[in-house]
Structure formats: C-alpha cells, structure tokens
C-alpha positions, 0 to 999 in steps of 0.5 A, spaced: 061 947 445 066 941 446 072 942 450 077 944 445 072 950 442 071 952 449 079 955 449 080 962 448 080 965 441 087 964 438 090 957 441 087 954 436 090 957 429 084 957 424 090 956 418 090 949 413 094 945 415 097 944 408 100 951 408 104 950 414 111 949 413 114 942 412 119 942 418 114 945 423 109 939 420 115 933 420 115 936 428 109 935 430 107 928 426 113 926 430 110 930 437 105 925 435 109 918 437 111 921 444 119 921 443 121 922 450 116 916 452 119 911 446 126 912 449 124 909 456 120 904 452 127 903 448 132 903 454 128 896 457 128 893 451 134 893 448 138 890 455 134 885 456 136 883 448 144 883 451 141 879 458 137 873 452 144 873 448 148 872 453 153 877 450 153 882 444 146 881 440 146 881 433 146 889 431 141 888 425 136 884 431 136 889 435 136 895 430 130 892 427 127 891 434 128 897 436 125 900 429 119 896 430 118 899 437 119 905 435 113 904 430 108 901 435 109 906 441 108 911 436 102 909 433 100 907 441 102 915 441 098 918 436 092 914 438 093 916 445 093 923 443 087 923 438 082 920 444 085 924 449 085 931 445 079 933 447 082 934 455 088 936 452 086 942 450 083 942 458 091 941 461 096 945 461 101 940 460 099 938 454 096 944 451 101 945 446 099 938 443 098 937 435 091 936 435 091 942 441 094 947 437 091 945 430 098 944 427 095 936 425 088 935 423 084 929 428 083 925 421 091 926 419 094 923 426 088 917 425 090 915 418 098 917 422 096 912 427 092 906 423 099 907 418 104 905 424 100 899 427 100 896 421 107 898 418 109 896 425 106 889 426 108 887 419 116 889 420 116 886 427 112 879 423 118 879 418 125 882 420 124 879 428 119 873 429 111 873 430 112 873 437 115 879 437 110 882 433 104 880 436 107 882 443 108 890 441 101 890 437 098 886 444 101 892 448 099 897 443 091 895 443 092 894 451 095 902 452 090 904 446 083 899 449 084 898 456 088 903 458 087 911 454 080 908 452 076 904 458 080 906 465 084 912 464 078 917 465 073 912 469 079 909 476 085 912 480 088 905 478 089 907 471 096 907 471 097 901 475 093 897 470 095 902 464 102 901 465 102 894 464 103 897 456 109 899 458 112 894 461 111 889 454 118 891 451 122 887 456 118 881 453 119 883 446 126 885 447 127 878 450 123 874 445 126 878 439 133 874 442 129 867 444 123 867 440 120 864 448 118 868 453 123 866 460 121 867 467 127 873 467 123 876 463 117 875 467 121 879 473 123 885 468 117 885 466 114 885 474 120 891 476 117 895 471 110 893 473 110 895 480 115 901 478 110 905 473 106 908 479 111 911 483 114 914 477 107 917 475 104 918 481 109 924 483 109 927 477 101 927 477 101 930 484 104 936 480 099 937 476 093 935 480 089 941 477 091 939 470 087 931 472 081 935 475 079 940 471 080 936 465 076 930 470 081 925 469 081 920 476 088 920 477 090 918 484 092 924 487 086 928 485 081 923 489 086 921 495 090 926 499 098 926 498 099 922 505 096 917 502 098 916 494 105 918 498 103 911 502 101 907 496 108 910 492 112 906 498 108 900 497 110 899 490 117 902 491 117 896 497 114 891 491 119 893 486 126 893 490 124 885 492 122 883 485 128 887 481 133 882 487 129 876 484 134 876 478 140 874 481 137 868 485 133 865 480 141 865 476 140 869 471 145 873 472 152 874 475 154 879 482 154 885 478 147 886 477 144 885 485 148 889 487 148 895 483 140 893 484 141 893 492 144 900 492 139 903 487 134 901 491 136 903 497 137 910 494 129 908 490 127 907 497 130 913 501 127 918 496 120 915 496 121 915 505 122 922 504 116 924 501 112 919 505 115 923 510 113 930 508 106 928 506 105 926 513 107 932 516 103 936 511 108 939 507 105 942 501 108 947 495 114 947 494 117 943 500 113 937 497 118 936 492 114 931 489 119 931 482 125 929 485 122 922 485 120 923 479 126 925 475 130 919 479 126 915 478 127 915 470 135 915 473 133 908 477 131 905 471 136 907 467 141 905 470 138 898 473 137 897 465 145 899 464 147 894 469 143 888 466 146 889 459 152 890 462 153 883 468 153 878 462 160 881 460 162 880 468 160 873 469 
C-alpha cells in the first residue's frame, strides 16, 4: 500500500478530475508553483536589478525577468511536489497539497512542470539574455536533482546545500541587468546562502513530526534543539558579516550597511534568544521557535529594500 492509499478513506476524492470546477482547478495548478516561495525568490531579484543599473532598470527587463522567474520557480515547484507527493500525504503541513487531495492528477502536474521549464528557458533565452537563462534552469535542475531528489530524504544538510536553489536569483537578476556575474553578485548570493538554514530550521523545529513520521532528516528530527539552535547562531554569524561586505567592496553608498548593520543586529538578537531557550530546556510553546521564522522573512525583505533603494542615495 503506498503512502497516499495508506490515508484515510475520504481525503483523497475519487471524482475526475475534468469535472472539477474551472476555479478550484485554475487554483490548484497555481498551488503547484508554490506562490508564496516565488514571491521571496522575486524579492531578491528584482533589487539586485536597481543595485546592477545603478538606478532605475528598464521596466520591460524586469518584467520579463520576473515572468521568466515565476515560470522557472514554478516548474521547480511543481516538479518538487510531483516527487515528494508521496510524504505529502504523510504531513500535515502539506496535506491539502494538489497531488494530496487529488484536485491535479501526478500526470497533469508532469506535463504542468516539463511545460513551464521549457516556456521558461526559452522566454528568459530570447527576452533577456542566455546567461539569464541557463542560470534559472541551472537552479531548477539543482533544487528538482540535487536537492528534493538526492539530498532531501538521505542528510540533515539538505537545506544548506538544497537552498543554493534559492539563492540563483540574485545572479539571474543581476545578470539580466549585465549579461556578467559581479562579485556583488557573489556576496548577495553568499547572504542568501548562509540565510536559508536559520530561516528554514525554526520553521522545521515546528514540525518536527510532520519530517519524522514522513521519514525526512531534517536537522531538528536527528539533532536536539540545543544544537540545531547552535548551528542557527552559527549561520546567522555568517550571514550578518558577508551582508556588511557589500559596502567595503564599494558597491554601495552609506545607506545599505547601515540598515544591514541594524537588521542584523536585530537577526542576531532573535537568534541568541532561541539559543538561550533550547539551552534552558525550553520546549512547547515557550520555545517560540517561529518568531525567528516570521523575522527573518521581514530581514530579508527589508535588506533587499535598502539594496534597491541605496543607488538612489549615493
């Protein structure tokens, strides 16, 4: 019995899938992209674009990088979910997940997915450049490939190494402005880099349960919270000094480190606390474990924001 038959009777609806109303459909196909990731991705790119041109970009670039994107991250998506739609159905976090609930058939979200990497790479190719292009397909391969297929159910480093997917749009932003990569670039990419765990790690403290029962080794189901709480502080360390590197490197003006300086600061005060309530043996409740998961989406909005906004200030 696979793990989706294995759910109980009635969470899987047995009706076709071509008489399912047109909107619940449009929904669930758009379900498949996983929006809300795709808006974070879309934040990092496009003030990277005002960082590569100085100023205002050319609108019509940006909203053909952005199109472009939002195809690539989605067919990234949809893959993700077609792989993983067998713990899906084991996790209550993803439970109500389109392949879950039998709203989109595994064959119609192939099909979806293979439709939007190819409409993807091609649009990126012709209406930004090629570079653009082979960089998002690069880090749809890497998230589908090395990430949700090779290192998500087989090491508690899935999220370190997986979220190099989600550090691509900086350089695609960039490069859609340039047609080069830059070491600003490079250190963007770096924050983003270091970032990803101690954004996801809190998140995966919550659930812990969903990641074991569905057999999945995210760090906080092998390690104990003191220590995923130890390696949150660790990257948050990283991520803090490589976010400062930007302004001695000369890429921008006074306005960037020090809205970097004070958001870290603040990054580095939540992520102390934690540490300080796993080392006490705070559990529950009282951990309070998403209060850095829901600042950290803030963090990284907000030093973005002051990317885009420190050309105009110099």
């Amino acid at each position: 019995m696979t793990a989706v038959e294995s759910r109980p009777a009635g969470s899987l609806s047995t009706q076709s899938h071509s008489h399912r109303p047109f909107g619940a459909r449009a929904k669930a196909f758009l379900a498949l992209t996983k929006p809300r990731v795709i808006e974070l991705l879309l934040m990092t790119t496009v003030p990277v674009m005002f960082l590569a041109a100085e100023g205002v970009p050319d609108l019509w670039l940006v909203l053909a990088t952005c199109l472009g994107g939002f195809m690539s991250a989605g067919g990234a998506g949809a893959f993700n979910m077609y792989i993983d739609r067998d713990i899906d159905a084991l996790m209550d976090r993803t439970s109500q997940r389109p392949l879950v609930t039998g709203m989109v058939s595994p064959r119609e979200c192939l099909i979806f997915a293979y439709a939007l990497t190819v409409v993807s790479t091609a649009w990126l190719w012709f209406l930004v450049n090629p570079l653009s292009s082979m960089l998002a397909l690069g880090a749809l391969l890497f998230y589908v490939i090395g990430y949700t297929m090779l290192l998500k159910r087989r090491t508690a480093q899935n999220i370190v190494w997986g979220g190099i997917a989600g550090c691509m749009p900086v350089f695609v932003g960039w490069s859609a402005v340039t047609n080069s990569v830059s070491w600003a670039s490079v250190v963007l990419f770096a924050v983003m880099f270091f970032w990803t765990p101690p954004h996801y790690w809190p998140l995966s403290m919550k659930v812990k349960d969903d990641y074991e029962r569905a057999g999945v080794p995210m760090l906080p189901v092998v390690a104990g919270n003191k220590a995923v709480a130890r390696q949150i502080v660790l990257y948050s360390w990283m991520m803090v000094l490589v976010s400062l590197a930007l302004w001695p490197l000369g890429f921008t003006g006074w306005f960037y480190p020090v809205v970097a300086a004070a958001l870290g600061a603040l990054w580095l005060k939540e992520a102390h606390g934690l540490y300080s309530r796993a080392k006490a043996g705070v559990t529950g409740a009282k951990l309070n474990e998403m209060r850095l998961f829901h600042w950290s989406i803030t963090y990284v909005s907000l030093l973005f924001v002051a990317v885009a906004v420190d050309p105009f200030l110099r």
